[in-house]
Every structure is written in structure tokens, then in C-alpha cells.
FIDRENDO-241472 format. One line per 5 residues: for each residue x, y, z of C-alpha. Coordinates in steps of 0.1 Angstrom, whole numbers, plus 2048, in hexadecimal, padded with zeros to 3 digits. Example, Ala and Ser with C-alpha at 12.3 -4.5 7.8 and 13.67 -1.06 7.14 Angstrom:
// FIDRENDO-241472
87B,7D3,84E ~ 889,7F5,847
END
This chain:
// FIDRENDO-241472
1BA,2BA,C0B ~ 1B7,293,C01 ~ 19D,29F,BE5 ~ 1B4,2B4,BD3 ~ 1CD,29B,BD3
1B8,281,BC4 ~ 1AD,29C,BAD ~ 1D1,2A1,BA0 ~ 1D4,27C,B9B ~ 1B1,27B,B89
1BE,294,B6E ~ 1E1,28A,B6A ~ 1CF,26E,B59 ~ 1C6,27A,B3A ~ 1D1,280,B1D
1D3,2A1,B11 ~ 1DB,2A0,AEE ~ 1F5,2C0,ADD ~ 1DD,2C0,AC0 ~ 1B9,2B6,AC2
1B1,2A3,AA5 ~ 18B,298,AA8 ~ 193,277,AA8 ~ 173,260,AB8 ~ 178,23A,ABD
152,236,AB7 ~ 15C,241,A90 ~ 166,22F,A74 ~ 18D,225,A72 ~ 18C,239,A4F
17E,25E,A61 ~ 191,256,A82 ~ 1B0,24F,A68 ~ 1A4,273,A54 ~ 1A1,287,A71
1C1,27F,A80 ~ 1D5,288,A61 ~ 1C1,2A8,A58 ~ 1C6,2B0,A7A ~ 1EF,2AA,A79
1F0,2BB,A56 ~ 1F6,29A,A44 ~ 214,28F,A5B ~ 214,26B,A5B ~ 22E,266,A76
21D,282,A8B ~ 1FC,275,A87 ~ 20B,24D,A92 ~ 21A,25C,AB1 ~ 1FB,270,ABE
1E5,250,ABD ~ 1FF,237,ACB ~ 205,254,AEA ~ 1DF,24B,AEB ~ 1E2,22C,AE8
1F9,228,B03 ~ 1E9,241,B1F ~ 1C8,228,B17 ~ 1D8,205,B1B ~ 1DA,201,B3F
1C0,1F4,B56 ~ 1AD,210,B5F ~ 1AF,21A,B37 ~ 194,217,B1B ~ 19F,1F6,B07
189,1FD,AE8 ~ 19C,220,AE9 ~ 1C1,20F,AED ~ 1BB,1F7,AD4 ~ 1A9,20E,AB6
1C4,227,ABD ~ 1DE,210,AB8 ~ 1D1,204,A97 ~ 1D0,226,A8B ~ 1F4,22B,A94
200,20B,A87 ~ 1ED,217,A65 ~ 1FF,239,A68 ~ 21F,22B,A70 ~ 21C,213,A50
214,22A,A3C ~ 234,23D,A45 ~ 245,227,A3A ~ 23D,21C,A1D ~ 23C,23F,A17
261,241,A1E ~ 26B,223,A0E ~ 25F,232,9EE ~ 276,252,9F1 ~ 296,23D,9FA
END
């Protein structure tokens, strides 16, 4: 009984992504950037939030650091990007 509990705790760690995008830390920051948004169907704001919920599921102490931190560049580009984007339309 005590393995499948620890089991259940082992998987609720991950993430499990709604839409698998290909993206790979070991890649480039301009294919990681490409994947995501072919991936969200050029959704800037979509694409931002996927990597920062990755971001966030890897930044605690048990997490992957290099993960947590290239994720969260890529949001903080996506997230620019949608902005300036929307200042553009105002």
C-alpha cells in the first residue's frame, strides 16, 4: 500500500501540458520560441502562459533550474511581444 501512495505523489509532479508543443530546453531560444507558437497556432498570450505554468511547476527545489529559468525567458519574450502587439492596435 505505501508504494502506491508514493507513486501518486511521484506523478502528481509533473507537468502534463494541454498541448504538447515540442519545446526542448537543450534547443536554441529561437526553435524553443518557434515551436511553442506553431504549436499554440500563433497565440502569443497562450504560448506565454504554457511556458510560465512550466516555469512555475520547475522552480522549486526538487525542480530542473535550467528548465524554470529558459521557460521563463520564453514567456517573458511571449508576453512582450503581446504587448507590444496590443499597444499597436489601441
Amino acid at each position: 500500500m505505501g508504494n502506491l501512495k508514493k507513486l501518486r505523489q511521484y506523478k502528481r509532479k509533473w507537468f502534463a501540458p494541454k498541448t504538447s508543443s515540442g519545446w526542448n530546453k537543450g534547443d536554441p531560444a529561437h526553435i524553443r520560441r518557434a515551436h511553442v507558437l506553431r504549436a499554440h497556432h500563433g497565440d502569443l498570450l497562450s504560448a506565454a502562459r504554457s511556458k510560465q505554468a512550466l516555469a512555475n511547476v520547475n522552480s522549486g527545489p526538487a525542480g530542473d533550474r535550467e528548465t524554470a529559468k529558459k521557460a521563463a525567458a520564453d514567456a517573458q519574450y511571449f508576453f512582450n511581444k503581446y504587448r507590444a502587439r496590443q499597444g499597436r492596435k489601441r
